[in-house]
VEXVEX-263338 format. One record per residue: residue number from 0; residue in one letter; x, y, z of N, C-alpha, C in turn. Coordinates in steps of 0.2 Angstrom, whole numbers, always signed. Example, Ala and Ser with C-alpha at 12.3 -4.5 7.8 and 13.67 -1.06 7.14 Angstrom:
<sites>
SITE   n res   nc1   nc2   nc3  cac1  cac2  cac3   cc1   cc2   cc3
SITE   0   a   +66   -28   +39   +62   -22   +39   +66   -16   +39
SITE   1   s   +64   -11   +35   +68    -5   +36   +64    +0   +39
</sites>
This chain:
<sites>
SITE   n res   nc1   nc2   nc3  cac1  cac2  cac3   cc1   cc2   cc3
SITE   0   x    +4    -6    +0    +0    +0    +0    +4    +6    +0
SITE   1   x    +2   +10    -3    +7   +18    -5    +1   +22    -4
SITE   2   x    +5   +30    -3    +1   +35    -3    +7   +39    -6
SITE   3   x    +2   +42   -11    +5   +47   -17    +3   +54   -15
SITE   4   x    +4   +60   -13    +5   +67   -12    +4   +68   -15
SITE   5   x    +1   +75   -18    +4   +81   -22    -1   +87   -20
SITE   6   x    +2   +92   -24    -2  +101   -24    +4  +104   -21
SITE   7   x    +8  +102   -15   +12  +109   -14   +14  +113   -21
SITE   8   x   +18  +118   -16   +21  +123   -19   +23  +131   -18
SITE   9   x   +25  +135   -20   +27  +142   -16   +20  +147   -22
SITE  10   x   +17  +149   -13   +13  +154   -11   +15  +161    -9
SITE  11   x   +10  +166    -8   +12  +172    -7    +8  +172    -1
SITE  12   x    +9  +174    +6    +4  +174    +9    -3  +179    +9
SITE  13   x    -9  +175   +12   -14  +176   +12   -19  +174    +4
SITE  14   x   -15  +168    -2   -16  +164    -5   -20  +158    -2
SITE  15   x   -21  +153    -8   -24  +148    -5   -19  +142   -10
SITE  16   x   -21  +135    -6   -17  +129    -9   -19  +125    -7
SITE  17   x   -20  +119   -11   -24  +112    -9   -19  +104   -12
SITE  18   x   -19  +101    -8   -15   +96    -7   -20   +88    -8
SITE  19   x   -18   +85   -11   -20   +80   -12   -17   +73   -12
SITE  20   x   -20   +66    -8   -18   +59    -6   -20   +54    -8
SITE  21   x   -19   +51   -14   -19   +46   -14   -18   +39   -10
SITE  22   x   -22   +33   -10   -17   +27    -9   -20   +23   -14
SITE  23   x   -15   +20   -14   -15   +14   -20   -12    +8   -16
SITE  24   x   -13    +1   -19   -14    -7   -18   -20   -10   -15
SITE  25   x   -15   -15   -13   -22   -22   -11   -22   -19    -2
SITE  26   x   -30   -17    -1   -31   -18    +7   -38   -18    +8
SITE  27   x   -41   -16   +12   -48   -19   +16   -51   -13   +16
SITE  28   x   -48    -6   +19   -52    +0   +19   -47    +4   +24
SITE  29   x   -52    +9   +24   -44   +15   +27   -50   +17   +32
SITE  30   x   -46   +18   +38   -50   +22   +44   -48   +28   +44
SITE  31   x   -45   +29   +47   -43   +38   +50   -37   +41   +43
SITE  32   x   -38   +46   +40   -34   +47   +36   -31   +54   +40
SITE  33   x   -25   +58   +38   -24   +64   +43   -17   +66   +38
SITE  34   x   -18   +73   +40    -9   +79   +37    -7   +81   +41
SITE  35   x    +2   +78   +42    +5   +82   +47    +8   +86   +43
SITE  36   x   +12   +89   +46   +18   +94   +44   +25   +94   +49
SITE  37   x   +31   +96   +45   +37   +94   +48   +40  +105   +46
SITE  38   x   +40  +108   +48   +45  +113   +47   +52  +112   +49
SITE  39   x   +56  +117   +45   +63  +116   +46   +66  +117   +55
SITE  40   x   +68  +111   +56   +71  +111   +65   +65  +111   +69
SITE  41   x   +60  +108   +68   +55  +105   +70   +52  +101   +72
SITE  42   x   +46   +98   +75   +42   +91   +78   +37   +91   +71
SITE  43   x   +38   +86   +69   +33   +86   +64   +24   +84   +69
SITE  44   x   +22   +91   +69   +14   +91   +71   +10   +87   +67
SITE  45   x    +3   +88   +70    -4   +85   +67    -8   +91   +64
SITE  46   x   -10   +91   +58   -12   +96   +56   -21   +96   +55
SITE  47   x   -23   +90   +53   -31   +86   +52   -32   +81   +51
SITE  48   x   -36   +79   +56   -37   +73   +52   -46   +73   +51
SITE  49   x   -46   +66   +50   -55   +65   +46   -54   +56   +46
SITE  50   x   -59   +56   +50   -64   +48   +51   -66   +44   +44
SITE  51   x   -67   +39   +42   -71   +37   +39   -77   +41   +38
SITE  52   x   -80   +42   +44   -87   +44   +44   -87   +50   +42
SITE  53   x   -81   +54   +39   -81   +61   +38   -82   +67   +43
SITE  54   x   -79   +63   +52   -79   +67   +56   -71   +71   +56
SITE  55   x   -70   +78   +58   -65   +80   +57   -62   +82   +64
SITE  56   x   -57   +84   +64   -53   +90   +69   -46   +92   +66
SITE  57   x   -44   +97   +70   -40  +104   +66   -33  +105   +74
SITE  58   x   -28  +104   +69   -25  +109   +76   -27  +118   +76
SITE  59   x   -23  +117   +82   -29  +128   +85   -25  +133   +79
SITE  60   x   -20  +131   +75   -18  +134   +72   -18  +134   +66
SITE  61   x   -23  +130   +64   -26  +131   +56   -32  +129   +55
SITE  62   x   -35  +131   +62   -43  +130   +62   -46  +137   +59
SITE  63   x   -51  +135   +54   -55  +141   +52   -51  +142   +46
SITE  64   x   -45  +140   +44   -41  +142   +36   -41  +135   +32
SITE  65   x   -40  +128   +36   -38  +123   +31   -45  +119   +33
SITE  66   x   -45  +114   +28   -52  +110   +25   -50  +104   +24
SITE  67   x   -51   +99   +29   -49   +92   +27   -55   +87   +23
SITE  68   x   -54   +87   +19   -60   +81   +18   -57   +74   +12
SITE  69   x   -62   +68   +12   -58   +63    +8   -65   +60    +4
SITE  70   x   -63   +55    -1   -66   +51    -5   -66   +43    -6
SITE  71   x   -70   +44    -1   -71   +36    +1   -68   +30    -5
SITE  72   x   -72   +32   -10   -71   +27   -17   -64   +28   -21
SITE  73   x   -60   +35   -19   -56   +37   -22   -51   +35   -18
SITE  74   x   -50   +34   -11   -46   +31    -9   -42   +38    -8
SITE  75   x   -43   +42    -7   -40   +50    -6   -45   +53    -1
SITE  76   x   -38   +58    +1   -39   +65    +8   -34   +70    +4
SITE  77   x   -40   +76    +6   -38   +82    +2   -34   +85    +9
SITE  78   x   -33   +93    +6   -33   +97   +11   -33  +103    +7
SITE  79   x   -37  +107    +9   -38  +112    +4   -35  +120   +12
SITE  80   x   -31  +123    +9   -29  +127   +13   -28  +135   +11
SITE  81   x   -33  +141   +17   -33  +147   +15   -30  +152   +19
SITE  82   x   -30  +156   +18   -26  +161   +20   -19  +161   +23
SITE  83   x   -16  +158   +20   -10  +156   +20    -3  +160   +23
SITE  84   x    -1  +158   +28    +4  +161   +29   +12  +160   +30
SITE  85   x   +15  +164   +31   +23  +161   +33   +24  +157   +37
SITE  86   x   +22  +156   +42   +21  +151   +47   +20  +142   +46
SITE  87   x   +14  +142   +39   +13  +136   +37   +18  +133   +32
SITE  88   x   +23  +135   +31   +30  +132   +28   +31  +128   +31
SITE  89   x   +30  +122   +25   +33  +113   +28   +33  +109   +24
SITE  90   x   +34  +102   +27   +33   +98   +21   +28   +96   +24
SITE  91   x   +24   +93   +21   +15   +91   +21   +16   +82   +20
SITE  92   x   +15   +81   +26   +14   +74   +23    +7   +71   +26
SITE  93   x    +3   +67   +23    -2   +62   +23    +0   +57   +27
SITE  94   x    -7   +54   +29    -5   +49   +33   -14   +43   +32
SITE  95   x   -13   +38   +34   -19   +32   +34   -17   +26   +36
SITE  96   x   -22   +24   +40   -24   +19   +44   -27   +15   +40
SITE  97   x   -23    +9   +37   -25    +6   +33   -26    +0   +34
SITE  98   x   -31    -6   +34   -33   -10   +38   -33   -17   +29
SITE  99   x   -30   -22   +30   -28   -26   +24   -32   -32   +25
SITE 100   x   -37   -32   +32   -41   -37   +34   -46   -35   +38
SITE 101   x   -51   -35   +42   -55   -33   +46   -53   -33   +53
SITE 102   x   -45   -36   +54   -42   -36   +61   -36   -30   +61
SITE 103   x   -32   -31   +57   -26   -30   +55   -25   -23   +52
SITE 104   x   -23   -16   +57   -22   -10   +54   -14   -10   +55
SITE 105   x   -12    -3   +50    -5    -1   +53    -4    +5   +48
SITE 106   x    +0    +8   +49    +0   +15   +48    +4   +15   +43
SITE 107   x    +2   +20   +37    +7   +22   +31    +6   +29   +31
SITE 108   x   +13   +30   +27   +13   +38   +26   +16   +41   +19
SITE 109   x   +12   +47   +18   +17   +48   +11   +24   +48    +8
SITE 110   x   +26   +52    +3   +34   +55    +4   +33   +61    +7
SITE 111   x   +28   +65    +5   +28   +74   +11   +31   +78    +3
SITE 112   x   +25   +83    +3   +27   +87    +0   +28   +94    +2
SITE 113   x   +31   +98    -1   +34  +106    +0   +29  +110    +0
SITE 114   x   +29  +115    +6   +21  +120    +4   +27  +126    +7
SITE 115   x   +28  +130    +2   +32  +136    +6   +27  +142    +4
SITE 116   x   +26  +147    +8   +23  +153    +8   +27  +159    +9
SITE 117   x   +29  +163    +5   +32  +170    +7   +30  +175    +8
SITE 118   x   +31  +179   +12   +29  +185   +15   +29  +191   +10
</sites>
């Protein structure tokens, strides 16, 4: 099982940019899908995530600007992100809970793409 990224890129602040995940292979279905971020000399945080059932949560710091959602059939979690700031320069990576039987989950993550924003 793989998850494939993309959409970063360099923004100007107070722009917008939406990021997209794929996964691809053989598995059972996916539970919790979620985006962290790593900035330079950093803890790589939690940025959203989203339930199967399409519940969400937000860290306090990109609550009210980013937009998690996915597609169940598609096998994809977006992230669509506004008002953009210096602050949100990272790399972006995905993440899923992916379950290859009805017992058996374990965690995969993307490669993490580049979202740079300048002032």
């Amino acid at each position: 099982v793989q998850l494939q990224a993309s959409g970063g890129g360099l923004v100007q602040a107070g722009e917008s940019l939406g990021l997209s995940c794929a996964a691809s292979g053989s598995f059972y279905n996916i539970r919790s899908m979620a985006w962290y971020r790593q900035a330079p000399a950093k803890q790589r945080e939690l940025v959203a995530t989203i339930t199967a059932g399409g519940s969400t949560n937000y860290a306090n710091s990109v609550e009210g600007r980013f937009t998690i959602s996915r597609n169940n059939a598609k096998n994809t979690v977006y992230l669509q992100m506004n008002s953009l700031v210096p602050e949100d320069t990272a790399v972006y990576y995905c993440y899923a809970n992916v379950y290859e039987d009805m017992w058996s989950g374990r965690s995969i993550w993307g490669q993490g793409t580049q979202v740079t924003v300048s002032s």
